[in-house]
PDB file of N, CA, C and O in Angstrom:
ATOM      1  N   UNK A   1      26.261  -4.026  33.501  1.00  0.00           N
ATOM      2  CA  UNK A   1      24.865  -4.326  33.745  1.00  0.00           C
ATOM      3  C   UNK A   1      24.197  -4.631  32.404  1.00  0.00           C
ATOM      4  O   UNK A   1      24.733  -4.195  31.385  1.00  0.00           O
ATOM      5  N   UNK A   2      22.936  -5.428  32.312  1.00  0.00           N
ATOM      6  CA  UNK A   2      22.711  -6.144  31.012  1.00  0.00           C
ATOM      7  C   UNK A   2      21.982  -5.060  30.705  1.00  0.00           C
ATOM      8  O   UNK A   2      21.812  -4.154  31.521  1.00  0.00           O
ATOM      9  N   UNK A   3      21.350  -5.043  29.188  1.00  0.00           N
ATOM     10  CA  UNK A   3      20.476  -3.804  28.967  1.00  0.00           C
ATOM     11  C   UNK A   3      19.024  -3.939  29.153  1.00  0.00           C
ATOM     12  O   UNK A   3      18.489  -4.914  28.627  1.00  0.00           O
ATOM     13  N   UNK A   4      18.261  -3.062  29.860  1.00  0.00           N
ATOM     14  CA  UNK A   4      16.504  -3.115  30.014  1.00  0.00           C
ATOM     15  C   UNK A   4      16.143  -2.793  28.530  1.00  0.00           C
ATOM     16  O   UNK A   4      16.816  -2.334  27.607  1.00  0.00           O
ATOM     17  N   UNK A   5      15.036  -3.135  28.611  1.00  0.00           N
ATOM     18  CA  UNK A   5      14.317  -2.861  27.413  1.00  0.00           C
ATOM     19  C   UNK A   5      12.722  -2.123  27.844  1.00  0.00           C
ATOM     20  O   UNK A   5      11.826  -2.940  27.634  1.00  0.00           O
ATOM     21  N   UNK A   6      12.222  -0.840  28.366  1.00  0.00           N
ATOM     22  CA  UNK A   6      10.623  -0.857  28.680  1.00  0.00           C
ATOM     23  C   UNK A   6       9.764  -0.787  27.299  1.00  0.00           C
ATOM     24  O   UNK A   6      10.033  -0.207  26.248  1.00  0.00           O
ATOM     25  N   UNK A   7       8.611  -1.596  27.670  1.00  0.00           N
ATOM     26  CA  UNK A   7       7.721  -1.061  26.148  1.00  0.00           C
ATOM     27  C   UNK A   7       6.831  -1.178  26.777  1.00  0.00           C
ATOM     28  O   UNK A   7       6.566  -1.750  27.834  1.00  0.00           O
ATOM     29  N   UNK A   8       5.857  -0.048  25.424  1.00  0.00           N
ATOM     30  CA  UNK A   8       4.495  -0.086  26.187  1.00  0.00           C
ATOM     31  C   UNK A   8       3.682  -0.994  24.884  1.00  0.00           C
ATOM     32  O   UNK A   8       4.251  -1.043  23.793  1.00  0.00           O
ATOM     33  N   UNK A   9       2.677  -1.518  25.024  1.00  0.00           N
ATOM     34  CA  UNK A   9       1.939  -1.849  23.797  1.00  0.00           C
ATOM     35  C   UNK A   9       0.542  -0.629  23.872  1.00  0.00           C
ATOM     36  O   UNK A   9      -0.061  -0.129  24.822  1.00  0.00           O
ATOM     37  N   UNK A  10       0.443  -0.508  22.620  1.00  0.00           N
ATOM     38  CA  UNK A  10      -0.573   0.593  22.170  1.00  0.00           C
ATOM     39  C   UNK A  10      -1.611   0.051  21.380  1.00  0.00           C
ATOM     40  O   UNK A  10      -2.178   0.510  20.389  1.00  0.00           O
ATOM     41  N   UNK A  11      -1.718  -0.730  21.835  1.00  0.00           N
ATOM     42  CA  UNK A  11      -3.666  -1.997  21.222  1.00  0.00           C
ATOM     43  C   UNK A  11      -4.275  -1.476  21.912  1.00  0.00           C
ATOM     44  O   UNK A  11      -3.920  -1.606  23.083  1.00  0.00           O
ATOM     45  N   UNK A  12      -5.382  -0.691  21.683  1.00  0.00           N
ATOM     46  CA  UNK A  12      -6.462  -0.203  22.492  1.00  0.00           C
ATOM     47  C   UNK A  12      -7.256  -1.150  23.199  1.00  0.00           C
ATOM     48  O   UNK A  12      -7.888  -0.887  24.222  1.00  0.00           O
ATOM     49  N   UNK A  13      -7.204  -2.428  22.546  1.00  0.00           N
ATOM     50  CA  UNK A  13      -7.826  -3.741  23.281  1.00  0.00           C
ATOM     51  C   UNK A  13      -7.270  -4.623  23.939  1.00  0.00           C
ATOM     52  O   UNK A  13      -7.782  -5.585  24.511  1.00  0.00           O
ATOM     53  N   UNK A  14      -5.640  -4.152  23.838  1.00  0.00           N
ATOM     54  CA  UNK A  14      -4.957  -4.616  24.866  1.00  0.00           C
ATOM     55  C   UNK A  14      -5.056  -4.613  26.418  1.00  0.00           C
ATOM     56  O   UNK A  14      -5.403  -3.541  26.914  1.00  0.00           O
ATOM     57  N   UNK A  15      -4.828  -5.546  27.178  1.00  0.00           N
ATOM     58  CA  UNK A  15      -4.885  -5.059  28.760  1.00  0.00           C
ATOM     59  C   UNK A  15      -3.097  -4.814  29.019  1.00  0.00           C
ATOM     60  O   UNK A  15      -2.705  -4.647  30.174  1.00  0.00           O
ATOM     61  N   UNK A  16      -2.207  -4.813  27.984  1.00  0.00           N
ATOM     62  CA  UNK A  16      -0.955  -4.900  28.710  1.00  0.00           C
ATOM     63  C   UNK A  16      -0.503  -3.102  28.880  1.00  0.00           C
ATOM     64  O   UNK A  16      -0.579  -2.278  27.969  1.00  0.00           O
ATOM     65  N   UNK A  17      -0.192  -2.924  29.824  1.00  0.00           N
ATOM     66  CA  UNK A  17      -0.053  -1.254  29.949  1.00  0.00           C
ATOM     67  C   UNK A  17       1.037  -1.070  29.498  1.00  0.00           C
ATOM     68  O   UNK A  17       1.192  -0.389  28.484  1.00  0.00           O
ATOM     69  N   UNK A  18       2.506  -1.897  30.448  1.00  0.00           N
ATOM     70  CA  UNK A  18       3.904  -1.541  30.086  1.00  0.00           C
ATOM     71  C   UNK A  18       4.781  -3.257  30.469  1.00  0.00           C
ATOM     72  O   UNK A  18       4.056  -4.227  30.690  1.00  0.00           O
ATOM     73  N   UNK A  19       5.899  -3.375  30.491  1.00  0.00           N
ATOM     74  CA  UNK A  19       6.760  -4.520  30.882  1.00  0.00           C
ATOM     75  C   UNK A  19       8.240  -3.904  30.366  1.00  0.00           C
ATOM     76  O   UNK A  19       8.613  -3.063  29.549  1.00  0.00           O
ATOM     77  N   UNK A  20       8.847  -4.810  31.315  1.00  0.00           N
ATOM     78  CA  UNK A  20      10.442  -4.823  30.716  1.00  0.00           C
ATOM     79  C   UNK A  20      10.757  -5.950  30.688  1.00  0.00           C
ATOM     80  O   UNK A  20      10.224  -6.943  31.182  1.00  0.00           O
ATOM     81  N   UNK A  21      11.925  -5.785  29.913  1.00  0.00           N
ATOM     82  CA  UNK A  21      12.606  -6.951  29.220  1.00  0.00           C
ATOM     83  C   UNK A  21      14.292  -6.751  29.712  1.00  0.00           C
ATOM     84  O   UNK A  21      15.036  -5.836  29.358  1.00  0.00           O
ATOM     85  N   UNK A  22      14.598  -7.806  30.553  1.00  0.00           N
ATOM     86  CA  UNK A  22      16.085  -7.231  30.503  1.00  0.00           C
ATOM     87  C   UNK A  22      16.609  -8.906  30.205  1.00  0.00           C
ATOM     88  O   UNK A  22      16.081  -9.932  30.633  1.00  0.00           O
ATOM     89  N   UNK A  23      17.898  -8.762  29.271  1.00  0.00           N
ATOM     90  CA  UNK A  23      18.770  -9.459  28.429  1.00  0.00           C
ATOM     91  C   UNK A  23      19.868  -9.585  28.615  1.00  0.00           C
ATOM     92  O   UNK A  23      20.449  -8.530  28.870  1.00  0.00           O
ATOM     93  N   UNK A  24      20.564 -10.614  28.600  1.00  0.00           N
ATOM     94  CA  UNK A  24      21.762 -10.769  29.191  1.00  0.00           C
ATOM     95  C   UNK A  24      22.941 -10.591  27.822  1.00  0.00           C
ATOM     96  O   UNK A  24      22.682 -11.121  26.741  1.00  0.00           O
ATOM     97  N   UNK A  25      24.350  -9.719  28.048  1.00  0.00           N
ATOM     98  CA  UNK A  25      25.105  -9.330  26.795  1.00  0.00           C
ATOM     99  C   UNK A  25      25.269 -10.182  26.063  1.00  0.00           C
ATOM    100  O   UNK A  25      25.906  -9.863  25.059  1.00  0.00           O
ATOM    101  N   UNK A  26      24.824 -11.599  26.158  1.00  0.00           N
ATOM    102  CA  UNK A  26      24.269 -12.202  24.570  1.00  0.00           C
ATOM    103  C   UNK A  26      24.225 -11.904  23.365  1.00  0.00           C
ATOM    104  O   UNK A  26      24.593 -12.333  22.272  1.00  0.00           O
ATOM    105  N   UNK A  27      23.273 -10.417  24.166  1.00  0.00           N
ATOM    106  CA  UNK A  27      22.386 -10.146  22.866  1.00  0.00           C
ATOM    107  C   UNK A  27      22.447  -9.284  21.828  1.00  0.00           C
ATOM    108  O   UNK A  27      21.726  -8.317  22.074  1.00  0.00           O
ATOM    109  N   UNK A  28      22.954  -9.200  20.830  1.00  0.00           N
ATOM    110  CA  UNK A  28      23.029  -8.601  19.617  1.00  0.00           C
ATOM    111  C   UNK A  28      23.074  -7.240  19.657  1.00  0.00           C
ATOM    112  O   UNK A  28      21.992  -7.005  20.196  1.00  0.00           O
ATOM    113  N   UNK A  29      23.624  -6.098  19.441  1.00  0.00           N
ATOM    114  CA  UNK A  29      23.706  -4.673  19.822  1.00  0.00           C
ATOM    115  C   UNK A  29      22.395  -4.015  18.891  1.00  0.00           C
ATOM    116  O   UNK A  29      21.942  -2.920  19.224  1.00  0.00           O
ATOM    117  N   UNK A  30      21.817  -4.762  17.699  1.00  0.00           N
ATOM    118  CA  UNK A  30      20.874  -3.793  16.975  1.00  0.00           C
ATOM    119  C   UNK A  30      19.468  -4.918  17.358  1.00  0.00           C
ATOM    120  O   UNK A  30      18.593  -5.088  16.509  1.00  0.00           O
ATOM    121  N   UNK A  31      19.411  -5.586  18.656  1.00  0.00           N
ATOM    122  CA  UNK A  31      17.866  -6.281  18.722  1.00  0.00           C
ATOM    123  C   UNK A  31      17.024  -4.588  19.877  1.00  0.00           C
ATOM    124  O   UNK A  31      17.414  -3.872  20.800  1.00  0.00           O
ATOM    125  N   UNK A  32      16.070  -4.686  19.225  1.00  0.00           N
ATOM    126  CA  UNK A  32      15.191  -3.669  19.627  1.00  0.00           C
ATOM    127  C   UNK A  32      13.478  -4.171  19.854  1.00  0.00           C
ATOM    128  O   UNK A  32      13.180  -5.364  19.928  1.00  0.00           O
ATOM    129  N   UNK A  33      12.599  -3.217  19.932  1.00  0.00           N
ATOM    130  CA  UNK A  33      11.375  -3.128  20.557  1.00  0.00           C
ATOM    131  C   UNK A  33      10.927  -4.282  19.257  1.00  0.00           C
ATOM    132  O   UNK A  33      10.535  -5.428  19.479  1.00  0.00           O
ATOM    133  N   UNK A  34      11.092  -3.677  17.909  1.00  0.00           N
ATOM    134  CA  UNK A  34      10.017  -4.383  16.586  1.00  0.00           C
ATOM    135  C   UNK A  34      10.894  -5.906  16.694  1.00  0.00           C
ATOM    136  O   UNK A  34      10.859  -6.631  15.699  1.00  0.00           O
ATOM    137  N   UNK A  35      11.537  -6.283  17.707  1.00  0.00           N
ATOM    138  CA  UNK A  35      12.417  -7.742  17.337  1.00  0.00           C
ATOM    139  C   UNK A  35      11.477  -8.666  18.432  1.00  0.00           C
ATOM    140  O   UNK A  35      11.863  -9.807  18.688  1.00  0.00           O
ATOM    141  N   UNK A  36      10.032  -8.051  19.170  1.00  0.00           N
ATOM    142  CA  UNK A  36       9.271  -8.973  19.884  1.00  0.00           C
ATOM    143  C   UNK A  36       7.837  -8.693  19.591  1.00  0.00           C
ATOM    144  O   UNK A  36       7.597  -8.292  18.452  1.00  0.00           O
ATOM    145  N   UNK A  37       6.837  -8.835  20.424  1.00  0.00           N
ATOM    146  CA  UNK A  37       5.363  -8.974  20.183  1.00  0.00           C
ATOM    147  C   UNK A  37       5.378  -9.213  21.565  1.00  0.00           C
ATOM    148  O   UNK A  37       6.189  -9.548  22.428  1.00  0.00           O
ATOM    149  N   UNK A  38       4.114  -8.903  21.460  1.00  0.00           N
ATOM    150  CA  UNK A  38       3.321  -8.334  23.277  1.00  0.00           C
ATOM    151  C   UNK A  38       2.777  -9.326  23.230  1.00  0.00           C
ATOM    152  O   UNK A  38       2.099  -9.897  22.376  1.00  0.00           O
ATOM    153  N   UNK A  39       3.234  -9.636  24.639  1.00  0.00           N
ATOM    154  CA  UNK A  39       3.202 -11.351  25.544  1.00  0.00           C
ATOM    155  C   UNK A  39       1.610 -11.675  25.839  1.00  0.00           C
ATOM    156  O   UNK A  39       1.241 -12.823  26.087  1.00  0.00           O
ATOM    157  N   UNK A  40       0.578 -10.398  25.780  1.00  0.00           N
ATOM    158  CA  UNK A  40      -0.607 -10.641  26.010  1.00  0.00           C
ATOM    159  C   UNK A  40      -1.854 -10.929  25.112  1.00  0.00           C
ATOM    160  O   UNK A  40      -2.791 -11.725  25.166  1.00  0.00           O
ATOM    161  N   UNK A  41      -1.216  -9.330  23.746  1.00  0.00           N
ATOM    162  CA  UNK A  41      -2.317  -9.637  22.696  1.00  0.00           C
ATOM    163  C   UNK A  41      -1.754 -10.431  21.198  1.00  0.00           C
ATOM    164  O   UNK A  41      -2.311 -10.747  20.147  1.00  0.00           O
ATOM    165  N   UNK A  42      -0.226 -10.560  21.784  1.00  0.00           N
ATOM    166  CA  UNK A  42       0.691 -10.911  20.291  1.00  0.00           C
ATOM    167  C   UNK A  42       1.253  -9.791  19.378  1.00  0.00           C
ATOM    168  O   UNK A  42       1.762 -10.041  18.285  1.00  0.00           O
ATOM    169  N   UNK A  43       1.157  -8.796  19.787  1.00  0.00           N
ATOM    170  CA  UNK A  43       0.699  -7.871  18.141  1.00  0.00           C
ATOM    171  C   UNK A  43       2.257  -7.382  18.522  1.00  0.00           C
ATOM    172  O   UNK A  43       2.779  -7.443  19.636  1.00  0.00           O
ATOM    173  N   UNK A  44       2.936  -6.808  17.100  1.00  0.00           N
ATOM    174  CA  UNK A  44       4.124  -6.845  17.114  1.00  0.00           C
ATOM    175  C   UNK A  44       4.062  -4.901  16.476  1.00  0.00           C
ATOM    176  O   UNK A  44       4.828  -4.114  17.031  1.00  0.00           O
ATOM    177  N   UNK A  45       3.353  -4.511  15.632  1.00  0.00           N
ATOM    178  CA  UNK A  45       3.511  -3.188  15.035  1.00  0.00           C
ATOM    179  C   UNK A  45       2.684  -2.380  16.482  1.00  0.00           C
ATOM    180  O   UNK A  45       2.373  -1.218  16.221  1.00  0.00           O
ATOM    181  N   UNK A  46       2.400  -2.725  17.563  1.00  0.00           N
ATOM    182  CA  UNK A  46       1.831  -1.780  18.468  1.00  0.00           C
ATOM    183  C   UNK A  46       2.646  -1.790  19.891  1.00  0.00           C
ATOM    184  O   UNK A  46       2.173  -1.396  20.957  1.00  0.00           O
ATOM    185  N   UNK A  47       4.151  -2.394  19.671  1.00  0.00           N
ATOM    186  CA  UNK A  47       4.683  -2.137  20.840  1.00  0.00           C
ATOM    187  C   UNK A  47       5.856  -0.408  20.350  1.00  0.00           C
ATOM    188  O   UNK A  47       6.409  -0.106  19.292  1.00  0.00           O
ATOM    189  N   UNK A  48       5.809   0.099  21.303  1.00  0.00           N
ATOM    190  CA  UNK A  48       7.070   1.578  21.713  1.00  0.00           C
ATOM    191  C   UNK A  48       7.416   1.159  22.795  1.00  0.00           C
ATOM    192  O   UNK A  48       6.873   0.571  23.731  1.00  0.00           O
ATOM    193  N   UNK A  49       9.003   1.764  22.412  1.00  0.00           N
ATOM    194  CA  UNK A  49       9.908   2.029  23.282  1.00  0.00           C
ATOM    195  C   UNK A  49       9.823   2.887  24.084  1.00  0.00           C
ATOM    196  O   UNK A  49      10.065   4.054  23.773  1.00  0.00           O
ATOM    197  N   UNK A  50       9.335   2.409  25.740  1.00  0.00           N
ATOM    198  CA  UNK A  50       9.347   3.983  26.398  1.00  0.00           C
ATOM    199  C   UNK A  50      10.456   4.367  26.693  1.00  0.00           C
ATOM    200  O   UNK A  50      11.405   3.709  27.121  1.00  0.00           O
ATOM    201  N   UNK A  51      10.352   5.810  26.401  1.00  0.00           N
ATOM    202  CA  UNK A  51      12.260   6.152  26.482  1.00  0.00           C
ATOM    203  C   UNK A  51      12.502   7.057  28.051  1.00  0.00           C
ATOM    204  O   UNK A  51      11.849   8.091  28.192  1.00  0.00           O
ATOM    205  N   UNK A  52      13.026   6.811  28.672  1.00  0.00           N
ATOM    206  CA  UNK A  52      13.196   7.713  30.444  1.00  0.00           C
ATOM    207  C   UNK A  52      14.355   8.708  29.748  1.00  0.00           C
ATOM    208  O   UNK A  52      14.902   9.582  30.420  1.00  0.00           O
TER     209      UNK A  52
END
């Protein structure tokens, strides 16, 4: 199964709450949360990894 990715973005002026990202084994074993930016406000230092 490919790997999920959940993040939350933490921009207080953000409207994005949470999203996932799932990737097909393509993808590189060390790409992580700081390797994107939030699809809504852009901002790249305010996304976490929510961890289950």
């Amino acid at each position: 199964m490919p790997a999920t990715l959940e993040v939350k973005c933490t921009n207080d002026e953000c409207e994005m709450d949470m999203f996932e990202m799932h990737y097909t084994y393509d993808m590189p074993d060390d790409v992580g949360v700081s390797d994107f930016q939030c699809p809504y406000c852009g901002g790249t230092d305010c996304l976490r990894e929510i961890e289950l």
